[in-house]
C-alpha positions as CSV (number, residue, x, y, z in Angstrom):
1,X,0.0,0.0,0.0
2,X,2.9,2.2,1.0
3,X,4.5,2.1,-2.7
4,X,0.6,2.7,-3.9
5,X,0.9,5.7,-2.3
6,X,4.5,6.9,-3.4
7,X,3.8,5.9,-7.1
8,X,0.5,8.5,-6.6
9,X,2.5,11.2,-5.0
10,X,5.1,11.4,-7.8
11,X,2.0,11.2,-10.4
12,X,0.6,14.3,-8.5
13,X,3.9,16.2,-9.2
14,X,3.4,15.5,-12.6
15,X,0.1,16.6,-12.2
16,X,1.4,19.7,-10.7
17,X,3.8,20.5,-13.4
18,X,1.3,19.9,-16.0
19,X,-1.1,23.1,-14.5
20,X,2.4,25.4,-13.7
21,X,3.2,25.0,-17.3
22,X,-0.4,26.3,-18.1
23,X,-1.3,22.7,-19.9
24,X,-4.9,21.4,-18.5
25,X,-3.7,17.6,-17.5
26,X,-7.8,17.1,-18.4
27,X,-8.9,18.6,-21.4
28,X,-12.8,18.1,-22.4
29,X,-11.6,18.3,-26.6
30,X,-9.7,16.1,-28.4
31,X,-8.3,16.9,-32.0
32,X,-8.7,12.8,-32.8
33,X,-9.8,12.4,-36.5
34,X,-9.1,8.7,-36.7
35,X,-9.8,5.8,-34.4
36,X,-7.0,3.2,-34.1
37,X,-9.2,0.8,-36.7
38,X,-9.9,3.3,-39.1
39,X,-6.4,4.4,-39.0
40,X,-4.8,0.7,-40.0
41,X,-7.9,0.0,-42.0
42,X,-6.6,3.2,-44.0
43,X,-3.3,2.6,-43.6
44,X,-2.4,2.3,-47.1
45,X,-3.8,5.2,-48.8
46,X,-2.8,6.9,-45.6
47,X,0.9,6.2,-46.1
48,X,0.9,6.6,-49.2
49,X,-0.5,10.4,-48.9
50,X,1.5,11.1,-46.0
51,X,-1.7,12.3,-44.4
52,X,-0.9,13.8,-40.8
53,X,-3.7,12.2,-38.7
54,X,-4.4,12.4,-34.9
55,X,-5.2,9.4,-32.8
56,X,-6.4,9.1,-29.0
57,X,-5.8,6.6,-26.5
58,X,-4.5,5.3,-23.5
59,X,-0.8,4.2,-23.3
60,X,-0.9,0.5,-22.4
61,X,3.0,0.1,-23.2
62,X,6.1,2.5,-23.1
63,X,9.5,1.6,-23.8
64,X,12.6,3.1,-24.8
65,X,15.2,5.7,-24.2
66,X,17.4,8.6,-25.0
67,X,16.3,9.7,-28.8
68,X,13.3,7.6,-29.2
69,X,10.3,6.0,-27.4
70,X,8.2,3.2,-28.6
71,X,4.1,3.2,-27.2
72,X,1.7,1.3,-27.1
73,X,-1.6,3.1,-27.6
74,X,-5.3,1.6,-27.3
75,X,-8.8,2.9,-27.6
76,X,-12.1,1.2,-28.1
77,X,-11.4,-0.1,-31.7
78,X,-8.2,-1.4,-30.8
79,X,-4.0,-0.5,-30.9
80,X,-0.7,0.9,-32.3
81,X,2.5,1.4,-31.9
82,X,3.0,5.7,-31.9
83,X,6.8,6.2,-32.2
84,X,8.4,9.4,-30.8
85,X,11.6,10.6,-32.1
86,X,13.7,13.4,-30.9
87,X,14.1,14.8,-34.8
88,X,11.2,14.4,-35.6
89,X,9.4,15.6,-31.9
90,X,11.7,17.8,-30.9
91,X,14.5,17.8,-27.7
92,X,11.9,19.9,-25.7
93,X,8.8,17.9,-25.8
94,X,10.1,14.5,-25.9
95,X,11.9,15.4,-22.6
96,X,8.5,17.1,-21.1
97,X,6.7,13.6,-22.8
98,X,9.3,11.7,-20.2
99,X,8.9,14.0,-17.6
100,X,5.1,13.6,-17.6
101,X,3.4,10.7,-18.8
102,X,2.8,7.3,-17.3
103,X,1.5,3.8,-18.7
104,X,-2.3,4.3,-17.8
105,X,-2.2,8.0,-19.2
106,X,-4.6,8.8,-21.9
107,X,-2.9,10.9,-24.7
108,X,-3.4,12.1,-28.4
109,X,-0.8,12.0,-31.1
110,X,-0.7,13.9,-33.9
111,X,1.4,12.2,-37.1
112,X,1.6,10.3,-40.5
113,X,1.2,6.8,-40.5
114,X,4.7,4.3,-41.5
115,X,5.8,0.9,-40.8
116,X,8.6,0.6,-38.6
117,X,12.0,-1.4,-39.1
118,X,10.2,-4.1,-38.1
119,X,7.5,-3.9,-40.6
120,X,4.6,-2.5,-37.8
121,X,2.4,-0.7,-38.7
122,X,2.9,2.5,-36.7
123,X,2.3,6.7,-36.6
124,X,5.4,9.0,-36.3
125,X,4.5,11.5,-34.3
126,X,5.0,15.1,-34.8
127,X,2.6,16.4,-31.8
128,X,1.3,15.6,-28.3
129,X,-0.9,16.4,-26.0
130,X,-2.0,15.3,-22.6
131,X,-5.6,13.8,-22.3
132,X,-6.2,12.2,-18.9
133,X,-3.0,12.1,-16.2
134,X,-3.6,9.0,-14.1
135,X,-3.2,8.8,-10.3
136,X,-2.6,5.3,-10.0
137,X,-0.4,2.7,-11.7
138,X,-2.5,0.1,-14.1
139,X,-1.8,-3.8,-13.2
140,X,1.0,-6.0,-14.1
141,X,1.1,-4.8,-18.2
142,X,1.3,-8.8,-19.2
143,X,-1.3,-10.4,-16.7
144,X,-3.8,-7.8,-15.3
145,X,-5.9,-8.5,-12.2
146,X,-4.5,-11.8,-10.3
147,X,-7.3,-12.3,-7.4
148,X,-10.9,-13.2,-8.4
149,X,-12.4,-11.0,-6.4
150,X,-10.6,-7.7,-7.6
151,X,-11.6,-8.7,-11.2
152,X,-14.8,-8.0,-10.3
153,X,-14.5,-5.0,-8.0
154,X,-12.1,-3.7,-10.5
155,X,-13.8,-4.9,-13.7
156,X,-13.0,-1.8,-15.3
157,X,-9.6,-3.0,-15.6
158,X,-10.7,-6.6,-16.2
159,X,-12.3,-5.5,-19.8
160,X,-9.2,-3.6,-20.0
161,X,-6.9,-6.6,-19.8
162,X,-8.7,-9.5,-20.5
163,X,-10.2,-9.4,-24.1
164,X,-12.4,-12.6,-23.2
165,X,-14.2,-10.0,-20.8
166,X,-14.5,-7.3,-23.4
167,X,-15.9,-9.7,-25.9
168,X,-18.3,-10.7,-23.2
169,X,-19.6,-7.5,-22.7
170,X,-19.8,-7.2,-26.6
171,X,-21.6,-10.6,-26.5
172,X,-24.3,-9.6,-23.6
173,X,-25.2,-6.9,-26.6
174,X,-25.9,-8.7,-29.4
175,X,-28.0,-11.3,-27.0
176,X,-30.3,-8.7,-26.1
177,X,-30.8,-7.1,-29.1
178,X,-31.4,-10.1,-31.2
179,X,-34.5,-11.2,-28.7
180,X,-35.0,-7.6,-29.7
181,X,-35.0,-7.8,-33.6
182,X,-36.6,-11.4,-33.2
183,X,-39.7,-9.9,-31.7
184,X,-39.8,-6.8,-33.5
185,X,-39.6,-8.6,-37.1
186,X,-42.3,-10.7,-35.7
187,X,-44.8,-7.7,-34.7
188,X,-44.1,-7.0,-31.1
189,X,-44.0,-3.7,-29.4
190,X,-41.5,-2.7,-27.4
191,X,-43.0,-1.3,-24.1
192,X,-41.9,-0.1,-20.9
193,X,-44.0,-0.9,-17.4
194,X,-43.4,0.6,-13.4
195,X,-40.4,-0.8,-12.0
196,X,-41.9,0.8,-8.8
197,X,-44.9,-1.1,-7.9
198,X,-47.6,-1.3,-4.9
199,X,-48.3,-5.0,-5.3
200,X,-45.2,-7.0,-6.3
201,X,-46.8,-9.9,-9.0
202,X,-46.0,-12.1,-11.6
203,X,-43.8,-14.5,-9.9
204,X,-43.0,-16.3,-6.9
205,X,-39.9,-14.1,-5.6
206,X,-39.2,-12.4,-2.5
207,X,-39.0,-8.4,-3.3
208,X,-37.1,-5.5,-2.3
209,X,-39.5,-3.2,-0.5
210,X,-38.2,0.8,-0.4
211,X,-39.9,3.4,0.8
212,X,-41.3,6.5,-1.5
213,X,-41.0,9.7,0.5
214,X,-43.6,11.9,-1.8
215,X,-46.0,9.1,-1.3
216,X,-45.2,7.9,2.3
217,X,-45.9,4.8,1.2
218,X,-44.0,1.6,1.0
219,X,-43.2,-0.1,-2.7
220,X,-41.7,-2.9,-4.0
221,X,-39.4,-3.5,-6.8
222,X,-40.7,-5.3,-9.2
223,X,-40.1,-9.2,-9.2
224,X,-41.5,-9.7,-13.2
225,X,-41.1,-7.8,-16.3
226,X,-44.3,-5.7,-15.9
227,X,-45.9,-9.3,-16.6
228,X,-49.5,-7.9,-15.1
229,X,-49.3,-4.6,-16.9
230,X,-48.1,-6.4,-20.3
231,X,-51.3,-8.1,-19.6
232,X,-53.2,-5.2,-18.8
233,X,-52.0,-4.0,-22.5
234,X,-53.5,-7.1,-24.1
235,X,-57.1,-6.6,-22.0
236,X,-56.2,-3.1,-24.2
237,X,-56.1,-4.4,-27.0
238,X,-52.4,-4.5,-27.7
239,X,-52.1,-7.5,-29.3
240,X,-48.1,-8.1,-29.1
241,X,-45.3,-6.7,-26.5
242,X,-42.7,-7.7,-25.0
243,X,-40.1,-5.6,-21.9
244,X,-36.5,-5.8,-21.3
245,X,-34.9,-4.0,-18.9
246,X,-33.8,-4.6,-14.9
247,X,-36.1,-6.7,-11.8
248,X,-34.9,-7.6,-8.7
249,X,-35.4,-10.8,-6.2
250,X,-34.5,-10.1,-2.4
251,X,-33.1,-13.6,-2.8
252,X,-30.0,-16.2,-2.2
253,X,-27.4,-16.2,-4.7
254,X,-25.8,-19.2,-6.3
255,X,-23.7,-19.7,-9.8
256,X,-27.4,-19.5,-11.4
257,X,-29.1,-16.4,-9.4
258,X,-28.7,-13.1,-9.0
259,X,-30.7,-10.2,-7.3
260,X,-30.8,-7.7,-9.8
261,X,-30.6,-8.9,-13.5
262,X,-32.0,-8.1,-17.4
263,X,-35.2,-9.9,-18.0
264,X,-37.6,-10.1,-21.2
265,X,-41.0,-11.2,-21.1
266,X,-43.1,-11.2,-23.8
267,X,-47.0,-11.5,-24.1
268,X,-49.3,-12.6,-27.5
269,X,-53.1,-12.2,-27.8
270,X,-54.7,-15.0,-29.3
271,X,-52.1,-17.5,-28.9
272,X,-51.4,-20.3,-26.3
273,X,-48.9,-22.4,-25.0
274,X,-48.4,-24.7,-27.9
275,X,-48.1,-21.8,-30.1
276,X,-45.7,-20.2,-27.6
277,X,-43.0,-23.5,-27.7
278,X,-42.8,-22.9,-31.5
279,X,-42.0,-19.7,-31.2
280,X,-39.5,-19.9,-28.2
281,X,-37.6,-22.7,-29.7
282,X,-37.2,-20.6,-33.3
283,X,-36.4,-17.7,-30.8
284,X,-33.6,-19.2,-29.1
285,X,-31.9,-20.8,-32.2
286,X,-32.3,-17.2,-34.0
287,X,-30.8,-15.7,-30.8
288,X,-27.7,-18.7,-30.4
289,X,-26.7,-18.1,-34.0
290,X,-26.8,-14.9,-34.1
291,X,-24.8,-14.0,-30.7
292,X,-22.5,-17.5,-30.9
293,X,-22.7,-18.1,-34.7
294,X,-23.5,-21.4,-33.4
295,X,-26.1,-24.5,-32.2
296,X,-23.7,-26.5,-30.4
297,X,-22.8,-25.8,-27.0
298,X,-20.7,-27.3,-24.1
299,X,-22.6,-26.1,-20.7
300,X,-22.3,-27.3,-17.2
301,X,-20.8,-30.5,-18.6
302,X,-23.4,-31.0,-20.8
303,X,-22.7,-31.3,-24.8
304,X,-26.4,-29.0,-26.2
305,X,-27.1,-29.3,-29.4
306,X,-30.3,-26.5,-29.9
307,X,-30.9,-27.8,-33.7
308,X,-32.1,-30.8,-32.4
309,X,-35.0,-32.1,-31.7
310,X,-36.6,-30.4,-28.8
311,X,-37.7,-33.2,-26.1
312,X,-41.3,-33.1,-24.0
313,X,-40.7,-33.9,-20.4
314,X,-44.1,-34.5,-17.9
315,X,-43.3,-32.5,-15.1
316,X,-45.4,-35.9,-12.6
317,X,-43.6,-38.6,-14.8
318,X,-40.4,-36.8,-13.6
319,X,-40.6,-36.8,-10.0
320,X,-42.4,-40.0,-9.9
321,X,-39.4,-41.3,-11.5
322,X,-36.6,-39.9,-9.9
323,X,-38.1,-39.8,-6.2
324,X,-40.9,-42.2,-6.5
325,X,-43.2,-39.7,-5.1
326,X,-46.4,-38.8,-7.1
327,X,-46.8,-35.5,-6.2
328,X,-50.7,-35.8,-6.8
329,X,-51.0,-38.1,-3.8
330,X,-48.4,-37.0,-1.4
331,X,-47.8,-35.0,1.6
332,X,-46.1,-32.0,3.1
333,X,-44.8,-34.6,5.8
334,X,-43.5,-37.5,3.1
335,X,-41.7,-34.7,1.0
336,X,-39.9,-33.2,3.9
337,X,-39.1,-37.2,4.4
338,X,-37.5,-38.0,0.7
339,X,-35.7,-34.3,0.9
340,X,-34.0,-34.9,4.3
341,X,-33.1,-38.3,2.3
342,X,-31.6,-36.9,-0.7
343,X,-29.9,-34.6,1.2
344,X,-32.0,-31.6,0.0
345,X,-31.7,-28.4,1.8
346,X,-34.4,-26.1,2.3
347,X,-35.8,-23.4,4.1
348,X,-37.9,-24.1,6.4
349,X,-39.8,-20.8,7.2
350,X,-43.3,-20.6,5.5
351,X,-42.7,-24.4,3.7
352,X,-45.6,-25.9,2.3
353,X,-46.7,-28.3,-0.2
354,X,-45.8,-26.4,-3.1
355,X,-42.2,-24.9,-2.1
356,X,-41.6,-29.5,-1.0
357,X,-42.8,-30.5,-4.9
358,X,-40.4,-27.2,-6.2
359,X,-37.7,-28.6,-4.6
360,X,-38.1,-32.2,-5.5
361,X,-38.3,-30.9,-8.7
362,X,-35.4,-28.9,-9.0
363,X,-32.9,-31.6,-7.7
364,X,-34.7,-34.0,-11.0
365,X,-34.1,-31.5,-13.5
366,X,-30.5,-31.2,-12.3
367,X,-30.4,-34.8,-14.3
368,X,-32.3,-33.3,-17.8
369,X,-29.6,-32.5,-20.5
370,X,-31.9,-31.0,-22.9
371,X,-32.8,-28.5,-24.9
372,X,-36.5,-29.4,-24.5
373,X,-40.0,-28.3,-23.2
374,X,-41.2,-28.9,-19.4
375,X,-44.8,-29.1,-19.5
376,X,-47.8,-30.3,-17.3
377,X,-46.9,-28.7,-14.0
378,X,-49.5,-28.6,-11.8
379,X,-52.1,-25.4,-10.5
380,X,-50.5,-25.3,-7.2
381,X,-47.1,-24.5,-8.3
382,X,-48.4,-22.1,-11.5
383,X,-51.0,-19.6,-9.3
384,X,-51.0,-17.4,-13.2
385,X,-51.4,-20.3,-15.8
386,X,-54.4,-21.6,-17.2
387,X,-55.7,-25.3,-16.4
388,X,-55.3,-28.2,-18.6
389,X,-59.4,-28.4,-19.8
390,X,-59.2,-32.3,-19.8
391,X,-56.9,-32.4,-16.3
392,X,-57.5,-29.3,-14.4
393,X,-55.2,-30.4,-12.0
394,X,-52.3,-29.1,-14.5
395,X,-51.9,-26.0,-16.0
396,X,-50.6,-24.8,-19.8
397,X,-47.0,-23.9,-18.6
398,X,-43.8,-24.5,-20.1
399,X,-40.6,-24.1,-18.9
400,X,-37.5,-24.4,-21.5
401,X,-34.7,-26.5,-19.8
402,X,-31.4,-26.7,-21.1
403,X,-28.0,-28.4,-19.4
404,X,-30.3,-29.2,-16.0
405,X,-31.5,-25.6,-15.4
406,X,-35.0,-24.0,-15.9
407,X,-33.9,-21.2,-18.9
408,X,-37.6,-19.5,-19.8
409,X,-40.8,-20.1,-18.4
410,X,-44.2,-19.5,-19.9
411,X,-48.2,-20.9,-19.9
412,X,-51.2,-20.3,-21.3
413,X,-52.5,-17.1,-19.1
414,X,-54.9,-17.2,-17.2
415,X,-57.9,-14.9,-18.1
416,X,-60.8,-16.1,-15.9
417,X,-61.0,-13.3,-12.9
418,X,-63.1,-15.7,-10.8
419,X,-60.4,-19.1,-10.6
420,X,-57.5,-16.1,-11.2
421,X,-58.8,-14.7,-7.5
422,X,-59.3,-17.9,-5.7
423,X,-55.7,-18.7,-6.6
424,X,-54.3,-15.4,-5.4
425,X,-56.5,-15.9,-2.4
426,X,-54.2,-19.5,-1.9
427,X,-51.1,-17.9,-2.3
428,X,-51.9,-14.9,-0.1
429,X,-53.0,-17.3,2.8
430,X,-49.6,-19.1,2.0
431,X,-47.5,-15.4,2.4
432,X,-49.8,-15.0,5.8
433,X,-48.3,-18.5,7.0
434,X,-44.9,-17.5,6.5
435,X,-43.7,-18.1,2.5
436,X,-42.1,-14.8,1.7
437,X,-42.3,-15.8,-1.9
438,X,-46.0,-16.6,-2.2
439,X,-47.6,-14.3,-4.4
440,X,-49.6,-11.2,-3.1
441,X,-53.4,-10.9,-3.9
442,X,-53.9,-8.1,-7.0
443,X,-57.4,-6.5,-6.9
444,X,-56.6,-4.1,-9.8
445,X,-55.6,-7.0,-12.1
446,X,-58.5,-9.3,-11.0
447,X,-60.7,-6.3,-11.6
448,X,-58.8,-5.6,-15.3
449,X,-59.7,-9.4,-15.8
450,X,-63.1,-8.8,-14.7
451,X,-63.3,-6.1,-17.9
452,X,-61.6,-9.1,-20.0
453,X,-58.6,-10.0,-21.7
454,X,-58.3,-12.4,-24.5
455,X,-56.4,-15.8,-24.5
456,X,-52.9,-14.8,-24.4
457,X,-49.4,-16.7,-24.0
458,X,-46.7,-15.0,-21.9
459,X,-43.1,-15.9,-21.9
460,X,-40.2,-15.2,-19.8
461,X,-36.2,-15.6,-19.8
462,X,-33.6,-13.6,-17.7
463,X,-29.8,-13.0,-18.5
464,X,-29.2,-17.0,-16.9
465,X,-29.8,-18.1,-20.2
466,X,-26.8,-16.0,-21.5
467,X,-24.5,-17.1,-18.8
468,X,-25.5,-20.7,-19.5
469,X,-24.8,-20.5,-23.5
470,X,-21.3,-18.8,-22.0
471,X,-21.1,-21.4,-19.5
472,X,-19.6,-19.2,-16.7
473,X,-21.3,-18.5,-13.3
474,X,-24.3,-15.7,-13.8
475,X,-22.1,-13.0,-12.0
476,X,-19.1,-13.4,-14.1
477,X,-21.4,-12.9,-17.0
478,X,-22.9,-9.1,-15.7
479,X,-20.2,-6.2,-16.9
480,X,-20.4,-4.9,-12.7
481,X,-21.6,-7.6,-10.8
482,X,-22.9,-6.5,-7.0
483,X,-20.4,-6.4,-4.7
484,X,-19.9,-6.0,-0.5
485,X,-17.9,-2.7,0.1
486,X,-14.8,-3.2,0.6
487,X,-13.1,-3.6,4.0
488,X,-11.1,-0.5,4.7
């Protein structure tokens, strides 16, 4: 810490000589005309006009002495070598270029572009000017950021370094907007619903409560994205949307949850569940090619293969298989039983029958490879789907699973206010008994039900399917992941 702090007082000399001179050591113009791509994808008719050019960038690499210095120079696009030479520089500012700058400093160069002795490709520069003066030395130039932990405190540097993190971040783009232009070519609208919301609904989740002081009134943040206004639109008569954007969960975190994450959900009049597989599946192979330029996937130890054949798995068959427990004619006392067996953890505040057959079937899917449909899941664990007309026990939901992990969820919505309020009635009695994540009851949106909404399908997937198709933990795979302050 001690050499930190002598490497930032000798950088605040600099600092200091930079203002006595009358030079602004942070300048809000730059002269650039060229990024570093545009300069070498020029670079030829450049040359050969001898056209003086100016380039910006931070100095990653400096080396050299007496007559001439060799950097390295990078901004967004990418890097090059700018070569300063005393006859061509000048005595005066090459020895105030020594005297001031540092690796980490951001700088502008003014020259023509040539290849060096070595045949790089390379501006001589003519000019100079200070852009940023750093405080602080960057990381060891070759490695970066060592310790795990500091990565992603420090992830700034981390995309600075590590071009695996960059392209990641460049990656979590083109995800997001190819859901985007998948939907939009397809004739959804783009909407945008409270994140700020009196009645936190449209999933089992624990939520954040905050408090509005122009209100004085307690709100959540929302656990869905907008999934009962989206519906709200279609009792409007919108017939196609879909949301991306932030929700939160007050929940644990693992390698596959987070509490504050990108979601999209969208929501189609007219259509139902069936409907909604077909387009998912087309959605998520449009998406995989498009972001990975491929089908074929290695995740969690699983080989995917999304241009297969996508599998049907009966949510009962499943657990009745795996556990030997029919969860049609079971208990909450045998499913504590078989999860103390299997060594299932749990918590045990507010559980009940639905939270036992969640788990059970959580530790099942763990065993699915995938990519495939879950289907038939029962009312009690899908308080927003619409029944099965032929089993009412079981509702129209989906749930895409990939690598043993639960990747998109959706159902046939529910649209009848009457069986819509008895179930919110359920879950609110479960929330009075103690599950946090039970859902709360929603008199506005039974009421909007009351008015009508047509038959619509609803969909859902969060940024966990990203981090699976990267297969890294979901906090590696968010560009500033939430972190504890950090110890002083």
């Amino acid at each position: 810490m001690a050499q930190i702090d002598n490497i930032k007082q000798v950088r605040l000399e600099k600092l200091k000589k930079l203002e006595n001179m009358g030079l602004n050591p942070f300048p809000a113009k730059t002269k650039r005309t060229h990024t570093i791509k545009e300069a070498l994808e020029g670079f030829t008719m450049l040359s050969k006009k001898e056209t003086e050019i100016w380039l910006a960038g931070r100095i990653m690499i400096q080396r050299g002495h007496g007559a001439i210095l060799f950097l390295s120079l990078k901004d967004g696009t990418g890097d090059i070598q700018i070569i300063l030479k005393k006859d061509v520089l000048g005595e005066k500012a090459l020895a105030l270029f020594k005297e001031v700058t540092d690796t980490g400093d951001f700088i502008e160069a003014k020259g023509v572009l040539i290849e060096s002795k070595t045949k790089e490709k390379s501006v001589m520069a003519s000019d100079f000017n200070i852009l940023t003066k750093t405080l602080l030395p960057m990381p060891e130039k070759f490695h970066g950021l060592q310790d795990e932990e500091e990565k992603l405190r420090k992830r700034y540097l981390d995309i600075l370094f590590n071009p695996e993190i960059k392209d990641l971040v460049l990656k979590r783009d083109l995800f997001w907007n190819s859901i985007r232009n998948f939907l939009k070519q397809r004739g959804f609208v783009e909407v945008e619903t409270p994140a700020l919301e009196v009645t936190a609904g449209g999933a089992d989740a624990r939520p954040f409560i905050t408090h509005h002081n122009a209100l004085d009134l307690d709100v959540y943040l929302r656990i869905s994205m907008g999934e009962l206004w989206q519906k709200k639109l279609m009792a409007a008569g919108l017939e196609k949307t879909f949301e991306i954007g932030r929700q939160f969960r007050n929940e644990g975190m693992s390698a596959e949850h987070l509490q504050d994450y990108t979601q999209m959900e969208f929501y189609w009049a007219y259509a139902d569940y069936e409907e909604g597989m077909k387009l998912v599946e087309e959605m998520y192979k449009y998406v995989a090619l498009e972001t990975f330029k491929t089908l074929k996937f290695k995740i969690r130890g699983f080989e995917i293969d999304l241009g297969k054949k996508w599998e049907r798995y009966d949510y009962r068959d499943i657990i009745l298989k795996q556990t030997k427990i029919d969860i049609l004619e079971t208990s909450l006392l045998e499913i504590e039983k078989k999860l103390q067996a299997l060594k299932i953890d749990y918590v045990k505040k507010g559980f009940n029958l639905s939270r036992g057959i969640d788990c059970l079937w959580k530790y099942c899917r763990k065993n699915i490879k995938g990519p495939g449909f879950l289907i038939n899941l029962p009312v009690l664990v899908s308080p927003l789907a619409k029944r099965i007309e032929k089993n009412p026990e079981f509702t129209q939901r989906f749930q895409v699973i990939i690598a043993g992990s639960e990747l998109g969820n959706g159902y046939s919505e529910l649209n009848n206010p009457l069986d819509q309020a008895q179930r919110f009635t359920e879950q609110q009695k479960l929330r009075e008994a103690g599950d946090e994540e039970a859902q709360m009851y929603d008199e506005d949106f039974v009421e909007m039900l009351e008015y009508g909404m047509p038959p619509t399908c609803g969909f859902g997937l969060s940024e966990r399917l990203f981090s699976f198709l990267m297969d890294k933990p979901a906090r590696e795979c968010q560009i500033f992941p939430l972190m504890r302050p950090k110890l002083s």
